[in-house]
N, C-alpha and C positions, 0 to 999 in steps of 0.2 A: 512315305511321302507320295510314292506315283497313285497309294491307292487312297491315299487323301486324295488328290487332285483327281481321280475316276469318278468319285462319291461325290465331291462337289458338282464335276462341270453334269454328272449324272438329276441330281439337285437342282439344279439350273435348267435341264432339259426339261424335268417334268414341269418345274413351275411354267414354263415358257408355255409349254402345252396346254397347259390348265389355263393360262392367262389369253391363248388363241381361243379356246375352245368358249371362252366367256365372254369374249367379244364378239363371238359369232351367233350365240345366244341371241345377245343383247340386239344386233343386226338384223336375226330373224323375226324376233319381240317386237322389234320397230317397222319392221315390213307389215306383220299381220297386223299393227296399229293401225297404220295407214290403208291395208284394205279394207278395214273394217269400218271407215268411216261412209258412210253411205252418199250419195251423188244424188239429186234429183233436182229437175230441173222443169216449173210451172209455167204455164202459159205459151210455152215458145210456137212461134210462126212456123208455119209449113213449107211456106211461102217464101219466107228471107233468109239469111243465113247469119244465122245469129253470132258469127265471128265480130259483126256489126255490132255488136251489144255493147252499151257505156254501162256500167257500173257507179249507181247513186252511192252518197252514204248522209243518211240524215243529217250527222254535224256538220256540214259543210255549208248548211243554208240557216240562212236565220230567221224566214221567217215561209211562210207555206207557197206563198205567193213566187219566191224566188223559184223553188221547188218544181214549182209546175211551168215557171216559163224557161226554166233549166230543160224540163219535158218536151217542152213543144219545139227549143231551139235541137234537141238528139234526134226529133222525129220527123221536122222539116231540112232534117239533113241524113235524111234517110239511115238512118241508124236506130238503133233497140234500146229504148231505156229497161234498165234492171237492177235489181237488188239482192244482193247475196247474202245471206243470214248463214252464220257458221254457229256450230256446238261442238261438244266434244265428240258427239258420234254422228253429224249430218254436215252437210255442205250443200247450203237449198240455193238454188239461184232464179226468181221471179220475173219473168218477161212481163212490160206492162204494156196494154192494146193499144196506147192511148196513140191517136193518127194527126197527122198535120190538119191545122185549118187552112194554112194555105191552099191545101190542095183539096178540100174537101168543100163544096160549096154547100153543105148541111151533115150533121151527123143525126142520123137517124137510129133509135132503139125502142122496141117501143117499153113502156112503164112498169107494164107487168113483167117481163123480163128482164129488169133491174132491181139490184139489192144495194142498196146505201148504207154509208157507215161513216157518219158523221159525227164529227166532234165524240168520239168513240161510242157512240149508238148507232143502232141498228132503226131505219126507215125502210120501210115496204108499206106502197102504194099508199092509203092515208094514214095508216100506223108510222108512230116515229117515235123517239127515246124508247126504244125496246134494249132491255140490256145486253150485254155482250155474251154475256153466258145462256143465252138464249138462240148462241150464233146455229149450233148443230139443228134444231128446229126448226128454224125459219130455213136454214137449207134445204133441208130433207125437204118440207115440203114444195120449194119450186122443183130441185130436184125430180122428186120422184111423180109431182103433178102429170106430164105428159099430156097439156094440153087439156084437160078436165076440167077442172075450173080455171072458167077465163080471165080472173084474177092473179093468176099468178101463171108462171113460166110456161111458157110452150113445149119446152125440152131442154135438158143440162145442156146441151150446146149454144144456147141462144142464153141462158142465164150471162150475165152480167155485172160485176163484181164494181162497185164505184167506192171508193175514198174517197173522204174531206175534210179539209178541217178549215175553219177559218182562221183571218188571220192573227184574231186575239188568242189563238188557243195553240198550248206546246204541242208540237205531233212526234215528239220523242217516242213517245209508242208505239211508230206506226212499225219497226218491226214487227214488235209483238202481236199486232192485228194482225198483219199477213202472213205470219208463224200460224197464230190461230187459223186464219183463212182457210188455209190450205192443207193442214195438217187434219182440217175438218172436211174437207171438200174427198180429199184421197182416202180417210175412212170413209163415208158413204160410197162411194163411186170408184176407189181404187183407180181412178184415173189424175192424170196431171195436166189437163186442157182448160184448167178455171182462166177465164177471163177479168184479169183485174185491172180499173182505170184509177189512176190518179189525178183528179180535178178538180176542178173551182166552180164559182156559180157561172162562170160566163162558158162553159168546156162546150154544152149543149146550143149555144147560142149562136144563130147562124151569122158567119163573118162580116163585118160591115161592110158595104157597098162601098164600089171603088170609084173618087173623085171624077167627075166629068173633066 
């Protein structure tokens, strides 16, 4: 009988041990999950501290126009509109440039140092409906321009990234553009300082004069 009861509570020890040892497995499994999900983080200010930053998410507006004056009311209260695109293996989170008009009595860029992407095409300077899978090219070349031809970019830090859509049109895809964006911007350039604006026809447009 004593050496039934050795054999079992013996039985019982090793499973116990097996069943620690498998949970600690499984503990380890889930740590190197989570390091392995990659962190990057597009566009951010130098300048502010992007603890600032609000957090968009497409469904939440219904139409583009909401969108952007969701934008101007984050950025004339001195905070970072952003957008966080998750996957199974990235965690991206997109700073957007876009600045108050209140406080801005003209925004100034000039032409050639803008890339558009409207209603999901691509416009540069009098070219427009260029398709999307066209994006890596029309990069590359303001990109890597420097200033050469005076048509296009002066240098990747002056490029300028604009969205739009109007307001007949779904922008459910606008993650998808900006996945694209940047996911293109960082293979040429290996850098994460793209410039991207989220705006409307009127973004450019100097503020109305104020009532006498």
């Amino acid at each position: 009988m004593e050496n039934k009861f050795k054999i079992s509570f013996a039985v019982i020890l090793i499973l116990a041990i097996i069943g620690c040892e498998n949970i600690d497995k499984k503990e380890k499994v889930s740590v190197q999950t989570e390091k392995a999900l990659i962190e990057m983080e597009f566009g951010k200010w130098k300048t502010k501290d992007e603890s600032l930053g609000v957090d968009l998410e497409v469904n939440n507006f219904e139409n583009w126009f909401d969108l952007i004056n969701r934008i101007e009311k984050i950025v004339c209260n001195d905070s970072l509109p952003k957008m966080t695109l998750t996957t199974d293996s990235e965690i991206k989170t997109i700073y957007f440039r876009n600045t108050c008009s209140k406080e801005d009595s003209f925004r100034i860029i000039k032409t050639k140092n803008v890339i558009t992407i409207y209603n999901d095409k691509i416009s540069k300077n009098n070219k427009s409906g260029i398709p999307l899978d066209s994006l890596e090219n029309v990069l590359r070349k303001d990109i890597d321009n420097n200033g050469k031809n005076l048509d296009l970019s002066e240098s990747s830090e002056k490029l300028t990234i604009c969205v739009q859509y109007d307001d007949k049109s779904e922008f459910n895809n606008l993650p998808n553009i900006l996945n694209q964006l940047t996911e293109t911007y960082y293979r040429i350039t290996n850098k994460t300082d793209l410039k991207i604006l989220l705006i409307d026809e009127n973004y450019f447009s100097p503020p109305p004069k104020p009532k006498e």
